[in-house]
N, C-alpha and C positions, 0 to 999 in steps of 0.2 A: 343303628348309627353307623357301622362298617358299611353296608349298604350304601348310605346316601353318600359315604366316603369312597366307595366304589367308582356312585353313576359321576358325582364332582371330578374325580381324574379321569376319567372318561371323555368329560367333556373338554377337558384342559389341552388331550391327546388331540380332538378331533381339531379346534382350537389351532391347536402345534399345526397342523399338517396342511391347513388350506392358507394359515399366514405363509407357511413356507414358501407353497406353490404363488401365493402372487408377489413377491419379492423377486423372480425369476425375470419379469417381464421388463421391469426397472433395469436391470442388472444389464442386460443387453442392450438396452437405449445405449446405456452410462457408454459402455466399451465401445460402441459403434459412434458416437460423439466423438470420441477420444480418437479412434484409428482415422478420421475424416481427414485432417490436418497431413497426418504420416503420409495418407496415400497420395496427397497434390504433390508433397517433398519429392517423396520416394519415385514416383510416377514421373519427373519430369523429362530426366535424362531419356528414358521409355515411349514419351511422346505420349501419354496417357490421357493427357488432356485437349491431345491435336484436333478433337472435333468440337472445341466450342467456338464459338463464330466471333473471332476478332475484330475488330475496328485497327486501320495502318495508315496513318500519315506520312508519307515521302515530299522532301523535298530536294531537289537535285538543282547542280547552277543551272542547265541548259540541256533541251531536248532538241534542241540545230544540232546541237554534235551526234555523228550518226552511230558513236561508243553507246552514248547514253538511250540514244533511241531504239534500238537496236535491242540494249539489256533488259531495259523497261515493255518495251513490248512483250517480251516472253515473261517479265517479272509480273505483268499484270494478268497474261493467262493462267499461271499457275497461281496466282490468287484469287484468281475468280472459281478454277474449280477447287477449291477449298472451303466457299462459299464465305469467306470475310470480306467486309466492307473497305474500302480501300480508296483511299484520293493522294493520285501522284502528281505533284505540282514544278513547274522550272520555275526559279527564281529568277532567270535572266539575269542572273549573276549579279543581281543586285542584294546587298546584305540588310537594306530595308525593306524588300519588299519577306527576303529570305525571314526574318522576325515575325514579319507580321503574317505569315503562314502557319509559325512554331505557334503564336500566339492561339490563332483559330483552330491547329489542333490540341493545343489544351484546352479552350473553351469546350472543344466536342467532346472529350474525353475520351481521343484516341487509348488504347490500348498497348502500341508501338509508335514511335516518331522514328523514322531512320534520315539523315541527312548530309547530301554532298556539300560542305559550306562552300560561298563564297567565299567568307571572312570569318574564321574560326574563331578568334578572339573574341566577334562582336555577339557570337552567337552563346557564349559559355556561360551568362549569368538566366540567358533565355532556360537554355537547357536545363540549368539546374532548377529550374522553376518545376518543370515538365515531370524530371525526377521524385522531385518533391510531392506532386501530386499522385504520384505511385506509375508513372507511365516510364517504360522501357524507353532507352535511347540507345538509339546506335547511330555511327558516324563512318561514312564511305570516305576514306581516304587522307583523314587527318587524326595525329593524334592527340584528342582533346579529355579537358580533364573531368566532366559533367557528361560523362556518359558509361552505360553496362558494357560496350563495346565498340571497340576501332577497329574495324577491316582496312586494312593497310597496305599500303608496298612499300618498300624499302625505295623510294625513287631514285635517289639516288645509284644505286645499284641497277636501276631498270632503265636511268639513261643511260649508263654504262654500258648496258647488254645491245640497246638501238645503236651506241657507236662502234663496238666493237666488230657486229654484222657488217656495217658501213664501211668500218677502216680495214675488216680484209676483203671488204671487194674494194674497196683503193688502192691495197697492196696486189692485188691480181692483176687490175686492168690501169693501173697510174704508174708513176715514178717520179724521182725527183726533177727531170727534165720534162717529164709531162704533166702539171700535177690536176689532179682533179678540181673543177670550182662546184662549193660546196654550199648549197641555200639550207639554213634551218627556221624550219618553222615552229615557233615558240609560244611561250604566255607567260613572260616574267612575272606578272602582276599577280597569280597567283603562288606560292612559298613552294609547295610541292613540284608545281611545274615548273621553276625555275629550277628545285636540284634536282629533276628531271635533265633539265638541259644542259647543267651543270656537269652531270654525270656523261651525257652525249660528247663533248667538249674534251672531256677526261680521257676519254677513251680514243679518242682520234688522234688526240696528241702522244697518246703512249704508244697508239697502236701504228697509224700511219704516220706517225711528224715529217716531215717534211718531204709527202707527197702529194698535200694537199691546200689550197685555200679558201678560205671562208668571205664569201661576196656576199653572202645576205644574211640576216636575220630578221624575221619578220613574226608577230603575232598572227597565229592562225588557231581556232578552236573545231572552225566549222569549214565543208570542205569548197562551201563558194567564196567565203573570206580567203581562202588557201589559192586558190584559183585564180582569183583576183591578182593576189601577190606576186603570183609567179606568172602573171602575164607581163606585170611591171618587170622583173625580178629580169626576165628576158630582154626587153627593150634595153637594159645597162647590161645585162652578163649572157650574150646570148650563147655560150657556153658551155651553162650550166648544165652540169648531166647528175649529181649531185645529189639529193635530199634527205635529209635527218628531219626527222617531225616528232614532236613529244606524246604527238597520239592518232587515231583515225582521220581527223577533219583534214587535217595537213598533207597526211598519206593521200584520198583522196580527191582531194583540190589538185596536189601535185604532180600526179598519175594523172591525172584529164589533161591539167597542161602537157604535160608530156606529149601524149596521144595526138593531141592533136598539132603540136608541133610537131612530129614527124610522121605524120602519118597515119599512127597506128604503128610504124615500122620500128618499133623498141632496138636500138644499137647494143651489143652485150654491156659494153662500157658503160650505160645508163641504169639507176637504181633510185627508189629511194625505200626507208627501211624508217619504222614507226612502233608503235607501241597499238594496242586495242584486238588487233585482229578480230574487227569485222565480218562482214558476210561479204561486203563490197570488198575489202581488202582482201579476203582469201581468193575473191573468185579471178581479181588482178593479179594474184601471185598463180595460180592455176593456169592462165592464159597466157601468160610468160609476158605480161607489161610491163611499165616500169616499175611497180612496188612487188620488189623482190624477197621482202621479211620484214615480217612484223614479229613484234615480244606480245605473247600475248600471255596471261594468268591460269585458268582453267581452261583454254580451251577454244572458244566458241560463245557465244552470245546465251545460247540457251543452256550452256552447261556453268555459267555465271550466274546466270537467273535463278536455273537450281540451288546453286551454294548458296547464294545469298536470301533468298525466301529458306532455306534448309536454317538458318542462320536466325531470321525472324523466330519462325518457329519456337529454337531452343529457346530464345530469349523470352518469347509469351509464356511459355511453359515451363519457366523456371531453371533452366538449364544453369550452370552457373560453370562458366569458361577462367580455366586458373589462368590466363592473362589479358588485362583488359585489351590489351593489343593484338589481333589477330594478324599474323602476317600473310597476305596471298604468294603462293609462287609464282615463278619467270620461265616459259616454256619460248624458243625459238619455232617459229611457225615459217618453214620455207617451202621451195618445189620439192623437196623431199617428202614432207610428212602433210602436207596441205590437205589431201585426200582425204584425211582420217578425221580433220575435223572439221571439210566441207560436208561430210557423211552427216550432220546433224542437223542440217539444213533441209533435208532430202526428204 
């Protein structure tokens, strides 16, 4: 009887040892399920998940402006070697066609929408559609409220900085018995680039008052629209040595008139001063034409492109930014520093 009491625990032991061993293997599924979740969290900020292959819908007012072409050009190289799927479309600043784009990228089931609105109000219940389907949104230059992120400027502040350039080269080369005549090239119709211009305006009257006057105001986005204006602009104010522009197209539309009303032979007294800084607009301030400063944000066209694909990224990959609003900074771009970031061009 002890015996058969023996080989029974015996068996009980052997029993014990091999249930042990397969419970082990369970054990490690369970915990590697569990850490899956942590490591997309943890991992985003880290960029951990930068190599899986995105889908990016973009849509911008206009690719005539040579800001946006210019950006997007280098925005789509560096998305291509990243190897995500990508479609950047211009609305032509139209806010119905700008919908029915946001539309067709939810249908596709873009992964990012980024968008420069036309009309930001009309696009906010679109957006929050997009959101709802689990798709990132981010918004170039307005601040809206249906969206992960607003890349911004302070425009107001950034017309300030375009008239402040302007009003001390009116206080160098003007006076009150001389006074400068002063064409601005605008786009009311858009909120931002009004206190863009808003801010231009501000600044000339604090800074130059009453050395100067304002003969035009004209819509300009793009630089043959600009061109145009300032062909007119001259047949009433031949004059004009002047120009404040809200951004590139203006700058150079402006600078061609110039050129070729005199020449080629740019007078010191002659300027005009913009926002975007371009490639065309650096290489006119390098050649000492009439676009003598531009306000530009980072830089340079490809060091833009950077931040803002750097920007996509965070947002695919879970980044999570403590303010919905990102503000860009304001770097003055003249014959002094021009060189440093023609160098990116090269």
């Amino acid at each position: 009887m002890k015996k058969y009491l023996i080989l029974f625990l015996s068996v009980l032991v052997i029993i014990g040892i091999f249930t042990g061993c397969t419970t082990s293997e369970p054990a490690k599924e369970t915990k590697s399920d569990a850490a899956e979740p942590a490591m997309e969290s943890d991992g985003a900020e880290k960029g951990e998940m930068s190599d899986k292959k995105f889908k990016v819908g973009i849509t911008i007012q206009s690719l005539e402006n040579s800001f946006w072409a210019g950006v997007f050009g280098e925005v789509e190289k560096l998305i291509k070697e990243k190897g995500w799927d990508y479609t950047i479309l211009s609305c032509e600043d139209n806010s119905a066609k700008q919908i029915s784009q946001i539309e067709n990228f939810i249908t596709n089931e873009v992964d990012l929408i980024m968008v420069h609105p036309s009309d930001p109000q009309a696009l906010e219940d679109y957006l929050k559609s997009a959101r709802d389907a689990g798709i990132k949104v981010m918004c170039w230059d307005d601040r809206m409220e249906n969206t992960d992120l607003n890349w911004v400027l302070d425009n107001t502040k950034l017309g300030y900085a375009i008239g402040e350039v302007a009003a001390n080269f009116i206080n160098e080369h003007y006076s009150a018995e001389k006074k400068a005549q002063v064409a601005v090239m605008n786009y009311p119709q858009t909120p931002i680039l009004l206190e863009r211009e808003n801010g231009i305006l501000d600044a000339l009257k604090t800074i130059a008052d009453g050395k100067y006057e304002i003969v035009a105001q004209q819509p300009a986005l793009d630089a043959q629209t600009a061109l145009s204006h300032m062909e007119t602009i001259f047949q009433a104010n031949p004059d004009v040595k002047v120009v404040c522009s809200i951004g590139a197209g203006g700058d150079i539309g402006a600078n061609e008139a110039f050129m070729s009303a005199t020449g080629g032979n740019i007078p010191d007294d002659m300027g005009v001063f913009s926002a975007d800084a371009t490639l065309q607009q650096l290489e006119a301030i390098k050649k000492g034409q009439a676009s003598r400063a531009s306000i530009g944000f980072e830089g340079s066209s490809k060091r833009t492109a950077a931040a803002v694909v750097d920007l996509y990224e965070k947002l695919l990959t879970g980044y999570k930014f403590e303010d919905q609003n990102l503000v860009r900074p304001l770097l003055v771009i003249d014959a002094t520093n021009v060189d440093t970031y023609l160098a990116d061009y090269q």
